[in-house]
FITORVEX-726834 format. One record per residue (C-alpha): residue in one letter; x, y, z. Coordinates in steps of 0.25 Angstrom, whole numbers. Each point is the difference from the previous one (the first is absolute). Layout:
N
<resn=A&c1=X&c2=Y&c3=Z> $
...
END
This chain:
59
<resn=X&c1=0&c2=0&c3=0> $
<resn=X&c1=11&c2=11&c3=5> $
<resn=X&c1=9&c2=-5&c3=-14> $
<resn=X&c1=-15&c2=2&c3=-10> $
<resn=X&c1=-1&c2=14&c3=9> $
<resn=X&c1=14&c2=5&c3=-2> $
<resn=X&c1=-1&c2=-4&c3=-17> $
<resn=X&c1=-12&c2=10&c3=0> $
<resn=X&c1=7&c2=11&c3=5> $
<resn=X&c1=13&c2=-2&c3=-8> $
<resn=X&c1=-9&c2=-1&c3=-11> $
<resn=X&c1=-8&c2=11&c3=2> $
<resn=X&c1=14&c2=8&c3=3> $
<resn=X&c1=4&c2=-5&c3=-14> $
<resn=X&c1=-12&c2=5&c3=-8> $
<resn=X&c1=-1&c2=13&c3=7> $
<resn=X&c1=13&c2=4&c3=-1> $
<resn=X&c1=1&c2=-5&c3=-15> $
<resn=X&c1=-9&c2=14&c3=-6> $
<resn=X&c1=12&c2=8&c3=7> $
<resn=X&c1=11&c2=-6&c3=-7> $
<resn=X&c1=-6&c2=0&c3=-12> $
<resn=X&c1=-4&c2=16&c3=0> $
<resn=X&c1=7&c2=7&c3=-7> $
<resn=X&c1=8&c2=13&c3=3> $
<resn=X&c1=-3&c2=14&c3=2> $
<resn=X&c1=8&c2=11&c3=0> $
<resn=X&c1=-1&c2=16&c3=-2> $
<resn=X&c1=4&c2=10&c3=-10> $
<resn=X&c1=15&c2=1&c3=0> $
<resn=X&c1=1&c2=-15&c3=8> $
<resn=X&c1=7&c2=-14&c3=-9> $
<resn=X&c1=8&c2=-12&c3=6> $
<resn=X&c1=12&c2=6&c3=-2> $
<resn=X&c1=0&c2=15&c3=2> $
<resn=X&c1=-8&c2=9&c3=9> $
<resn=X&c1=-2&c2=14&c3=-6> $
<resn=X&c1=2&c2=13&c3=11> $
<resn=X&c1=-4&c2=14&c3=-4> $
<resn=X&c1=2&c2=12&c3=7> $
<resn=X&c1=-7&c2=13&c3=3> $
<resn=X&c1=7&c2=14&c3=-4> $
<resn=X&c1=-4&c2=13&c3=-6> $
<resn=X&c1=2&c2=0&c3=-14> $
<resn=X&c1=-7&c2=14&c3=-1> $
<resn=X&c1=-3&c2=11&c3=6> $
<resn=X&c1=9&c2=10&c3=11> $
<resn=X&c1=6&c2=-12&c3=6> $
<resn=X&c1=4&c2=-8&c3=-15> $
<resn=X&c1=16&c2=2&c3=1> $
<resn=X&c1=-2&c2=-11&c3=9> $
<resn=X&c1=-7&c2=-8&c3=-10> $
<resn=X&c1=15&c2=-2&c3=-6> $
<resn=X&c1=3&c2=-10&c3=12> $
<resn=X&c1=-10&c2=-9&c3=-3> $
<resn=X&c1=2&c2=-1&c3=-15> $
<resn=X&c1=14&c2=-2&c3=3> $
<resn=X&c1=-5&c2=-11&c3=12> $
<resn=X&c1=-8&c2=-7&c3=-11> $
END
């Protein structure tokens, strides 16, 4: 009895963990296996755009 209840649950383990590793993968814009793209956040215009040059030469 203990040996018929414990093939349950591993086969029941089995079947609900199948659809996961199966699914497939999901990433954002910018995001791939290999690379991870990391923009920044500086002022291209405006009174303050001479320090826009750091972050194109940053990029």
């Amino acid at each position: 009895m203990t040996q018929a209840i414990a093939a349950v649950a591993i086969g029941a383990g089995v079947a609900g963990a199948s659809p996961a590793a199966l699914a497939q993968k999901q990433y954002g814009p910018g995001v791939t296996d290999k690379e991870i793209k990391i923009g920044n956040i500086m002022p291209y215009s405006g009174p303050a755009s001479a320090y826009g040059a750091i972050g194109k030469a940053a990029a």
